[in-house]
C-alpha positions as a Markdown table, in Angstrom:
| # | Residue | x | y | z |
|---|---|---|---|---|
| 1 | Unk | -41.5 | -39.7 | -42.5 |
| 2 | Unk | -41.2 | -40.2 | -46.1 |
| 3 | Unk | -44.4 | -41.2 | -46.9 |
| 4 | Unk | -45.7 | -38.7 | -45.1 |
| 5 | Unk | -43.9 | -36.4 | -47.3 |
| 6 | Unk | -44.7 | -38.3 | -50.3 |
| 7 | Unk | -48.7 | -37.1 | -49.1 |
| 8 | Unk | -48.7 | -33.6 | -48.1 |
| 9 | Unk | -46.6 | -33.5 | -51.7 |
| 10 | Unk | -49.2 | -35.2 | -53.5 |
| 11 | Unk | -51.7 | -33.2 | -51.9 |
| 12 | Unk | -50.5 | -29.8 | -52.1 |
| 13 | Unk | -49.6 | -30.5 | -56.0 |
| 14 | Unk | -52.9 | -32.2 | -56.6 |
| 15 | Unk | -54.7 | -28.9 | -54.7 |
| 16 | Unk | -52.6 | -26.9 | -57.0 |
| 17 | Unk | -53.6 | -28.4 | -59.7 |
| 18 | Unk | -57.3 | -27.4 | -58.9 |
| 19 | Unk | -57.3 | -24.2 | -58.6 |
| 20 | Unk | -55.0 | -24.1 | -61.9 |
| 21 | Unk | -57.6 | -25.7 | -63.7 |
| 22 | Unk | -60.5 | -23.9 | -61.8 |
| 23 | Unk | -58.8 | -21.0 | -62.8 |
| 24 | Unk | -58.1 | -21.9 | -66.7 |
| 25 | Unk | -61.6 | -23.4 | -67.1 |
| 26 | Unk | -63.9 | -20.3 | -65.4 |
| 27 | Unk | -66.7 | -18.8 | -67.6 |
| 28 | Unk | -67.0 | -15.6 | -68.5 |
| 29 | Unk | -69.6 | -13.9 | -66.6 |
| 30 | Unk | -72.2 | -11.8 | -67.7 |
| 31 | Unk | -70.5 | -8.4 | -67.6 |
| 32 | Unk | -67.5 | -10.1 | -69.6 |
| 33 | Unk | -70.1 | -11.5 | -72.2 |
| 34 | Unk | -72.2 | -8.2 | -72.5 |
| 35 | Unk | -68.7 | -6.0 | -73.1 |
| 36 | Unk | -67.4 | -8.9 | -75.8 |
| 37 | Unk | -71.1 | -9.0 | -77.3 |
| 38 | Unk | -70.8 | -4.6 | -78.0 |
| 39 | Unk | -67.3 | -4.8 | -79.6 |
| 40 | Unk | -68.4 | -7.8 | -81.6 |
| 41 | Unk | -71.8 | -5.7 | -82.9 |
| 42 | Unk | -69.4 | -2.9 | -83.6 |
| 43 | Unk | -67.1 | -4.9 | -85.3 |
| 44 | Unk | -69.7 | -6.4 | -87.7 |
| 45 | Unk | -71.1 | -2.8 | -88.4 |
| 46 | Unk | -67.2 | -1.8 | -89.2 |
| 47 | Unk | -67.0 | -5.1 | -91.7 |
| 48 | Unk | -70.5 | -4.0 | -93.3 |
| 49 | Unk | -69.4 | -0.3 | -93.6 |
| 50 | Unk | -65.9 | -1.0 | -95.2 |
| 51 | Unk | -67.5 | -2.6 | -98.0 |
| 52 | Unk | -68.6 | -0.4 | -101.1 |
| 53 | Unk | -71.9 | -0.1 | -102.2 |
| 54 | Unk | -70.7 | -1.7 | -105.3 |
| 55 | Unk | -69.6 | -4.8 | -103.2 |
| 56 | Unk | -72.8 | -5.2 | -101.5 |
| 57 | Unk | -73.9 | -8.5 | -103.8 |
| 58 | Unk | -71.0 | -9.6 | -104.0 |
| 59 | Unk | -70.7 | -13.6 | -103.7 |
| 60 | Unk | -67.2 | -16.1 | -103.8 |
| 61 | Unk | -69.5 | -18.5 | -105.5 |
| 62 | Unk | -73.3 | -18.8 | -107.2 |
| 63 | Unk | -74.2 | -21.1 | -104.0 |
| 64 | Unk | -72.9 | -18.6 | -101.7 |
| 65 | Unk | -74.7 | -15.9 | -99.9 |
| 66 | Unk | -74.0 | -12.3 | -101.0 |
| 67 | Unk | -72.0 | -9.6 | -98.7 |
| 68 | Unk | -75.0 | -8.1 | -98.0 |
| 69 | Unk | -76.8 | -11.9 | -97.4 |
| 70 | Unk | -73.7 | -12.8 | -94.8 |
| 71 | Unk | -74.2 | -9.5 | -93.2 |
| 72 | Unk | -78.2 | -10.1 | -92.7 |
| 73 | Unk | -77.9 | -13.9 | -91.7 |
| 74 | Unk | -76.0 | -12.0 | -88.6 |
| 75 | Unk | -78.3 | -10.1 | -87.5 |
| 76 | Unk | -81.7 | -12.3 | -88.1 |
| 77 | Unk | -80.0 | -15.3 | -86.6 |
| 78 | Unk | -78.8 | -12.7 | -83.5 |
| 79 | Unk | -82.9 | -12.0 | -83.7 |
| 80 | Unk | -84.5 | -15.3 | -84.3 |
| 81 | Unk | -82.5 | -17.4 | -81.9 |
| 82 | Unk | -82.6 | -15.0 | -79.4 |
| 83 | Unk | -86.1 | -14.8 | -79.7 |
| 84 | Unk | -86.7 | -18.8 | -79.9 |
| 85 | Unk | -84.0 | -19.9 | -77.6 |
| 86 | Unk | -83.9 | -17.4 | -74.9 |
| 87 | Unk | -87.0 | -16.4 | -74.0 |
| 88 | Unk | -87.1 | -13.2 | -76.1 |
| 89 | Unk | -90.3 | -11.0 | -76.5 |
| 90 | Unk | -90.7 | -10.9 | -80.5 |
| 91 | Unk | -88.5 | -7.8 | -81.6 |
| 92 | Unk | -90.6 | -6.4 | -83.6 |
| 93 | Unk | -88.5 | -4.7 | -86.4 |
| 94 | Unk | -87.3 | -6.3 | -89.9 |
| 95 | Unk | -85.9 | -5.5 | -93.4 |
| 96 | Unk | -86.7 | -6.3 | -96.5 |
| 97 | Unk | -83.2 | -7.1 | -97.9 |
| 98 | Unk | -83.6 | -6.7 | -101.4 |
| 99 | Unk | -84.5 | -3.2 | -101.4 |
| 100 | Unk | -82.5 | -2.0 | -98.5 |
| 101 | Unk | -79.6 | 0.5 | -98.5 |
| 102 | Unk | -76.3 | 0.1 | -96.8 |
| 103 | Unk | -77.3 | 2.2 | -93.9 |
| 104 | Unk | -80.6 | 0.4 | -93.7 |
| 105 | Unk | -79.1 | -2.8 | -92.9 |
| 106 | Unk | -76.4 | -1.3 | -90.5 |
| 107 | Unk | -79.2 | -0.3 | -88.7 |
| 108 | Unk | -81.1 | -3.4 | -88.9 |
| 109 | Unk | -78.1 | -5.4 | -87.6 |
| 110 | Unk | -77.8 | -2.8 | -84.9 |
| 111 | Unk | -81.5 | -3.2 | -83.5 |
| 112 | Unk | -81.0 | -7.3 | -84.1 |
| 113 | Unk | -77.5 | -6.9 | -81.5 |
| 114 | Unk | -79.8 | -4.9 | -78.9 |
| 115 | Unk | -82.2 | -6.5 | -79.0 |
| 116 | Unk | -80.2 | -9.8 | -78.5 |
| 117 | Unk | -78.3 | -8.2 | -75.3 |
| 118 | Unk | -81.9 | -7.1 | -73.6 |
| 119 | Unk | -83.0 | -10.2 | -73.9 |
| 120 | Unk | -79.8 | -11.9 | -72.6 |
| 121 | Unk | -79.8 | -9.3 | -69.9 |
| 122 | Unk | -83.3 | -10.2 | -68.6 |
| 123 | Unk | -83.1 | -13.9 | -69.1 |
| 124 | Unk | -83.1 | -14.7 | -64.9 |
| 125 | Unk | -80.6 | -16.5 | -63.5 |
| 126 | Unk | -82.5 | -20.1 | -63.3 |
| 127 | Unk | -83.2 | -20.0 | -66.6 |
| 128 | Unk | -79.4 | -19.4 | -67.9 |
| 129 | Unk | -78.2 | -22.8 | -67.0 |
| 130 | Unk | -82.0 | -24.7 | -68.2 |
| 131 | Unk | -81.5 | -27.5 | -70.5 |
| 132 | Unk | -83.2 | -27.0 | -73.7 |
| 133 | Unk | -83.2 | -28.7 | -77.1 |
| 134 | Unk | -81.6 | -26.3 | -79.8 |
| 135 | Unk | -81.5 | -27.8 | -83.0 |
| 136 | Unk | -81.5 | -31.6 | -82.0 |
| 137 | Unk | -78.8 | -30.9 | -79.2 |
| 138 | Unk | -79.9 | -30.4 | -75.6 |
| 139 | Unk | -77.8 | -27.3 | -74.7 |
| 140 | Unk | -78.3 | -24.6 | -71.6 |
| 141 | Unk | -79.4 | -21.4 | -72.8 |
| 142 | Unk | -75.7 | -20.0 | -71.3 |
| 143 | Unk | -74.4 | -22.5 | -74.2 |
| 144 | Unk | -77.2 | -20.4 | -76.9 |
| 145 | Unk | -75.4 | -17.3 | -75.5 |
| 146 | Unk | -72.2 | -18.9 | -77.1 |
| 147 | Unk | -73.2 | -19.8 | -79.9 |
| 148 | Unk | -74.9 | -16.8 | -81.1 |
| 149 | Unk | -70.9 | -15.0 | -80.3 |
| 150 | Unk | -69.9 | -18.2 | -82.2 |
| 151 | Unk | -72.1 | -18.0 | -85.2 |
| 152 | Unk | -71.8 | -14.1 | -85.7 |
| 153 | Unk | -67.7 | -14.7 | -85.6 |
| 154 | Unk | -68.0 | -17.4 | -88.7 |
| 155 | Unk | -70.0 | -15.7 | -90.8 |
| 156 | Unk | -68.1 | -12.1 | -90.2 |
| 157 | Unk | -65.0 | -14.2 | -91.0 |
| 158 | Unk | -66.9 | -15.2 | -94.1 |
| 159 | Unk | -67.3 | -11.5 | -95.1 |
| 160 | Unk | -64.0 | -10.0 | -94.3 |
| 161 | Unk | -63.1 | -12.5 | -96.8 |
| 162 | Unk | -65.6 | -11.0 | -99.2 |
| 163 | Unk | -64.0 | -7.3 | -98.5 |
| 164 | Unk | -60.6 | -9.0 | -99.2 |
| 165 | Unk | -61.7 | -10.2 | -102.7 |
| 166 | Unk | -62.7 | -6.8 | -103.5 |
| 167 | Unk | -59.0 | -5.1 | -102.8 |
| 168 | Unk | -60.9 | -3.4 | -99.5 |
| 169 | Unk | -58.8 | -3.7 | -96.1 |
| 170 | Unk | -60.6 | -4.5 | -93.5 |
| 171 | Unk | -61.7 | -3.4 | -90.2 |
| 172 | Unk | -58.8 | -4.0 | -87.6 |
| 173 | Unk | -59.2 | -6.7 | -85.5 |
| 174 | Unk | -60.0 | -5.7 | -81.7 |
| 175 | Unk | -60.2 | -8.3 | -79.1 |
| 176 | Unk | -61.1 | -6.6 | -76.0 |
């Protein structure tokens, strides 16, 4: 009787254990992804429009890119890997950074975000979870998905930084 106890204890805390870790390890899907990409676009245009024009070349070092250079290599990788890496129809639009105004590149950065969540939108299905190589890894396109949120977050980080060095608050930080 023991052992029999011993089992159906093992088991129940071993199927409990499953659908704990099931539960804790579960992707986001789509919808999720598609809400999380919007609020991160609108919280990139929030960074670039808290920093004054004056603050626009701004750099932490003569190696580094400028506010303005962070704030473009977020949109154009959004473009260019979306384009290269999932399937995306070329997105016809681009800047020409030097010249551009503040509300040039917000709009730039803008198109590069829509044009990013069409494309992940109309990626199909069988194609999400297709193994591709991505810069010498071999990655699903769902994983490209990530790393575009991924990339945009390190390099916005890298710009609120900038604002902070120039006595501007940023943007307030919303998750959901």
């Amino acid at each position: 009787m023991k052992t029999v106890s011993n089992t159906l204890l093992k088991t129940l805390l071993s199927g409990l254990m499953l659908v704990a870790f099931t539960s804790v390890s579960a992707q986001t899907t789509m919808e999720e992804f598609m809400s999380k990409w919007e609020n991160s676009k609108q919280f990139t245009l929030d960074v670039l429009d808290k920093m004054p024009d004056s603050g626009m070349d701004y750099k932490t070092d003569p190696e580094a890119m400028s506010f303005k250079e962070q704030i473009h290599h977020i949109g154009s990788a959004v473009a260019g890997i979306s384009q290269g890496y999932l399937m995306g129809e070329n997105p016809e639009f681009s800047i020409e950074l030097a010249t551009a105004t503040k509300a040039e590149l917000a709009e730039y950065v803008g198109k590069c975000f829509d044009y990013a969540a069409a494309t992940m939108k109309a990626l199909p299905a069988d194609k999400a979870g297709e193994v591709i190589e991505v810069f010498g890894n071999q990655v699903s396109r769902r994983q490209v998905m990530a790393l575009l949120m991924d990339h945009t977050t390190h390099h916005r980080g890298a710009a609120i930084a900038y604002l902070r060095a120039n006595g501007v608050e940023p943007p307030a930080f919303v998750g959901f």
